[in-house]
TORPA-526284 format. One record per residue (C-alpha): residue number from 0; residue in one letter; x, y, z. Coordinates in steps of 0.2 Angstrom, whole numbers. Example, Ala and Ser with C-alpha at 12.3 -4.5 7.8 and 13.67 -1.06 7.14 Angstrom:
<pts>
PT   n res  east north    up
PT   0   a    62   -22    39
PT   1   s    68    -5    36
</pts>
This chain:
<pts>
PT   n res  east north    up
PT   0   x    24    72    24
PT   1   x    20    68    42
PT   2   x    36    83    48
PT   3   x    22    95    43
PT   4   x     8    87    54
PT   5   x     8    86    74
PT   6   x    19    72    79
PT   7   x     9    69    94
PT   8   x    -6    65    85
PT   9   x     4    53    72
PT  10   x     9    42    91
PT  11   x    -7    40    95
PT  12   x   -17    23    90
PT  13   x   -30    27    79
PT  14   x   -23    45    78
PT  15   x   -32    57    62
PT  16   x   -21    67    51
PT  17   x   -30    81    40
PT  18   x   -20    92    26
PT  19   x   -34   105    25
PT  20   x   -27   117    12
PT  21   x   -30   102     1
PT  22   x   -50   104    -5
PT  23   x   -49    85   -11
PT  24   x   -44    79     7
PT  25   x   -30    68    13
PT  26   x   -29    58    28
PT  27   x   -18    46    37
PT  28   x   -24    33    50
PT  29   x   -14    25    61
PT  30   x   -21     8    68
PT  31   x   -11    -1    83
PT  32   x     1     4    93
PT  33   x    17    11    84
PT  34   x    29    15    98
PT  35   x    28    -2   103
PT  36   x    26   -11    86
PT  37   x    35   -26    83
PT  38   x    31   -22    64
PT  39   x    23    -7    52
PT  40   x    13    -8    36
PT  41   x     7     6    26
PT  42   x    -8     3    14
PT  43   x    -8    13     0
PT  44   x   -25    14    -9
PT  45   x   -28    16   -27
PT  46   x   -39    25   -37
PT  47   x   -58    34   -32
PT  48   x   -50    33   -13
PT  49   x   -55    49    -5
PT  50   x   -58    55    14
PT  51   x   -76    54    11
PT  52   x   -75    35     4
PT  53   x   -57    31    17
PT  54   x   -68    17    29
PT  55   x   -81    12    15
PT  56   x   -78    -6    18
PT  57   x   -62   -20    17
PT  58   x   -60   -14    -1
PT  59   x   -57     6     8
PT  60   x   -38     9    16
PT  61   x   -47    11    34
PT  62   x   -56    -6    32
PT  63   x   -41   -12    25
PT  64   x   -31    -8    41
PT  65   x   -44   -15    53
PT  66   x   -46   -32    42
PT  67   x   -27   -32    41
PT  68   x   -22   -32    60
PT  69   x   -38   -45    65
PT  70   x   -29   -56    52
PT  71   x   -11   -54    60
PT  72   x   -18   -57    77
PT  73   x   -24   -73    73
PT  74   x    -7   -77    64
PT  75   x     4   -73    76
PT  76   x    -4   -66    91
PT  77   x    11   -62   101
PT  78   x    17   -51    87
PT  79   x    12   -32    89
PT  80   x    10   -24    72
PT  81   x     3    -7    70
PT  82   x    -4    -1    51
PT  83   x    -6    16    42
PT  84   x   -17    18    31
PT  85   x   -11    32    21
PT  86   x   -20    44    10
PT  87   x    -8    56     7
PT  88   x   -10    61   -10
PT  89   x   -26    66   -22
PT  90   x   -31    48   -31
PT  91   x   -37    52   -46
PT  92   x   -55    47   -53
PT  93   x   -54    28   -60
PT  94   x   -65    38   -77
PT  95   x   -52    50   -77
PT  96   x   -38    55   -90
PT  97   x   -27    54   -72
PT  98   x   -29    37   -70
PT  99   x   -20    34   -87
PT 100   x    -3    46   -80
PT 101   x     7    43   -69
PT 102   x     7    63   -62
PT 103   x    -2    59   -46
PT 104   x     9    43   -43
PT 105   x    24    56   -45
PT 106   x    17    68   -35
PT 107   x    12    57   -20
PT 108   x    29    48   -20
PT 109   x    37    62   -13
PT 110   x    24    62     1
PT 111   x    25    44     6
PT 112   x    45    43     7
PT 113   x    42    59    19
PT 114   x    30    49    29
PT 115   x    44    33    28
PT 116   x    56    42    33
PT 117   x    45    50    47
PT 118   x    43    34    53
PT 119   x    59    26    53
PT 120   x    66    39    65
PT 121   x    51    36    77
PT 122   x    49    17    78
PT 123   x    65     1    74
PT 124   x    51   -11    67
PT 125   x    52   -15    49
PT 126   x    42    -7    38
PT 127   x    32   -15    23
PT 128   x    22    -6    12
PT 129   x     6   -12     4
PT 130   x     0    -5   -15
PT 131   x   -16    -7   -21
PT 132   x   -19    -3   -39
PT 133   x   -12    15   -42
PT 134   x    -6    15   -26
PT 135   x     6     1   -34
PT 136   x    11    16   -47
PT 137   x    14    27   -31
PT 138   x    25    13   -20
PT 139   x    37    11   -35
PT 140   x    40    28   -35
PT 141   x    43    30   -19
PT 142   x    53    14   -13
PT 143   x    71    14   -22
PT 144   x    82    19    -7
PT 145   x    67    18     6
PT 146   x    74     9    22
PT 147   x    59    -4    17
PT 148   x    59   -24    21
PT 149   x    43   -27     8
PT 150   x    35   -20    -6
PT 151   x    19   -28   -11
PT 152   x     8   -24   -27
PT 153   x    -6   -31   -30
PT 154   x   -20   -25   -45
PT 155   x    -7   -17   -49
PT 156   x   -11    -8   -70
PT 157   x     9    -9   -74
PT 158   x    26     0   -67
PT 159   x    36     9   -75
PT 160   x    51    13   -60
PT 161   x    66     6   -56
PT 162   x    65   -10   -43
PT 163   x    72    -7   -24
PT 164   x    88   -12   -17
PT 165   x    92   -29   -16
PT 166   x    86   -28     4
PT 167   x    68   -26     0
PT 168   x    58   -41    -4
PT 169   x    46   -39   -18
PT 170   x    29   -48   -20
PT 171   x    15   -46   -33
PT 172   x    -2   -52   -36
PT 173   x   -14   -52   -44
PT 174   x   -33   -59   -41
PT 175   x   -41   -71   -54
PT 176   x   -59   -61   -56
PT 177   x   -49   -46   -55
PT 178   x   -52   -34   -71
PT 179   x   -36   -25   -71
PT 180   x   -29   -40   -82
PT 181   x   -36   -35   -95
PT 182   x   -29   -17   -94
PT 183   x   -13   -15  -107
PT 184   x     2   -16   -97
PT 185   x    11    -4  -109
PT 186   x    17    16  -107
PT 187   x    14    26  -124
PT 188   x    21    45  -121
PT 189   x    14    51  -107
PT 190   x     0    39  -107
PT 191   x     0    21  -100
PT 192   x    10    15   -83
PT 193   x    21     2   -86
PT 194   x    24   -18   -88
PT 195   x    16   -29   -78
PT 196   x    25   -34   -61
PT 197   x    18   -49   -64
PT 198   x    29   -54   -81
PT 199   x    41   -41   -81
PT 200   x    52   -46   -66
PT 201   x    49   -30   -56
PT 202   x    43   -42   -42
PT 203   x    55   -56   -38
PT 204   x    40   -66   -28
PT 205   x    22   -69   -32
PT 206   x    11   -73   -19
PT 207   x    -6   -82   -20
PT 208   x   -22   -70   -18
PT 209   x   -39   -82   -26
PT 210   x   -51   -79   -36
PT 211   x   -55   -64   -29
PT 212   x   -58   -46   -39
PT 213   x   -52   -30   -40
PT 214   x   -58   -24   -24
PT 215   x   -55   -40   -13
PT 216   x   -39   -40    -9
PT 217   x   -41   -38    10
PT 218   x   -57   -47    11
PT 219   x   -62   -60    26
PT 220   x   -56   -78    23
PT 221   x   -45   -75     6
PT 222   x   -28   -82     3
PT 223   x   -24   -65    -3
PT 224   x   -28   -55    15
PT 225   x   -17   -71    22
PT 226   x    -3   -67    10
PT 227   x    -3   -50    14
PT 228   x    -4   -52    34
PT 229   x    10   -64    34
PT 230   x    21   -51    21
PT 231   x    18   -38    36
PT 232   x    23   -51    49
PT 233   x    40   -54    39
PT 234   x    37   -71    39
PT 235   x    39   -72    22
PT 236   x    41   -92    23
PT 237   x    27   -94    25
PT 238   x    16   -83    10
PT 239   x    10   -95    -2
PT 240   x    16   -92   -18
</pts>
């Protein structure tokens, strides 16, 4: 995805990137310094994310990113990490017949392993990606045969992809308020998205998020925003699972 945007404009901290032929909108942000990052995460939001709602908060991917790198600073302050908050496909509505398919997820997985690719031939660091809710449909997808060190999914309403390579780590979680438990894990034609990571075995480790809700995953003080800083530091030692 990023081959068709200026390059120049990906480099930069904080750099925009617009697809305008696209009505909906997409967007990536890129917060930090890539060229010198030590590490890279992409957040991949779920559903109802769109360019109008992309900073609305911790619970938004341009929240998400800001919340992400104070958290990694204060973990390990000499590491540099820089974080993409992507948005680089059409998120369907959560009241939607979309959100039942997997036909976004599809679509958008072709976009995100242009932008992992992107990246890797631009920056060393490893790269870990970060799936909230559909964006969890999205990341399976993409990631078998992506030159990726962690895949985290968390909220995640059920996979139904084949897991990476053996050299990506693969965590899951899932909050205890959060009310995508109770959504059937289970695919019925073309309806329905999968097992639960959770159960299944798609996710070798779990780590810990709270008692946090659907939309809390990277909010201030909880284990899960922890959890998820230390999986972007690779310091995977030190998640609590």
């Amino acid at each position: 995805m990023l081959r068709h945007l200026a390059i120049a404009g990906l480099l930069a901290a904080g750099a925009v990137l617009a697809w305008p032929a696209h009505p909906s909108g997409r967007t990536v942000r890129i917060y930090g310094d890539l060229a010198a990052a030590d590490r890279v995460a992409v957040i991949v939001p779920g559903a109802d994310t769109t360019v109008a709602t992309f900073d609305d908060g911790v619970h938004r991917p341009g929240g998400a990113a800001r919340a992400l790198l104070a958290q990694a600073a204060r973990l390990a302050p000499g590491t540099r990490l820089a974080v993409v908050a992507w948005l680089g496909y059409d998120a369907p509505p959560t009241l939607s017949l979309g959100v039942l398919t997997d036909g976004a997820a599809v679509e958008g997985a072709a976009e995100l392993r242009h932008t992992v690719e992107d990246l890797r031939r631009r920056t060393r660091a490893p790269i870990s990606l970060l799936c909230h809710s559909y964006g969890s449909v999205l990341c399976a997808e993409a990631v078998p045969g992506l030159p990726v060190a962690d895949l985290a999914v968390f909220g995640s309403p059920g996979l139904d992809a084949p897991p990476p390579s053996a050299a990506t780590r693969v965590w899951a979680g899932l909050g205890d308020g959060d009310w995508i438990r109770f959504v059937p894990k289970v695919r019925l034609g073309p309806l329905g998205l999968g097992a639960d990571p959770m159960v299944s075995g798609y996710a070798d480790r779990r780590f810990e998020v709270g008692r946090g809700g659907h939309s809390d995953y990277f909010a201030h003080g909880t284990p899960s925003l922890r959890n998820l800083a230390l999986i972007a530091l690779g310091r995977a030692g030190e998640v609590t699972t």
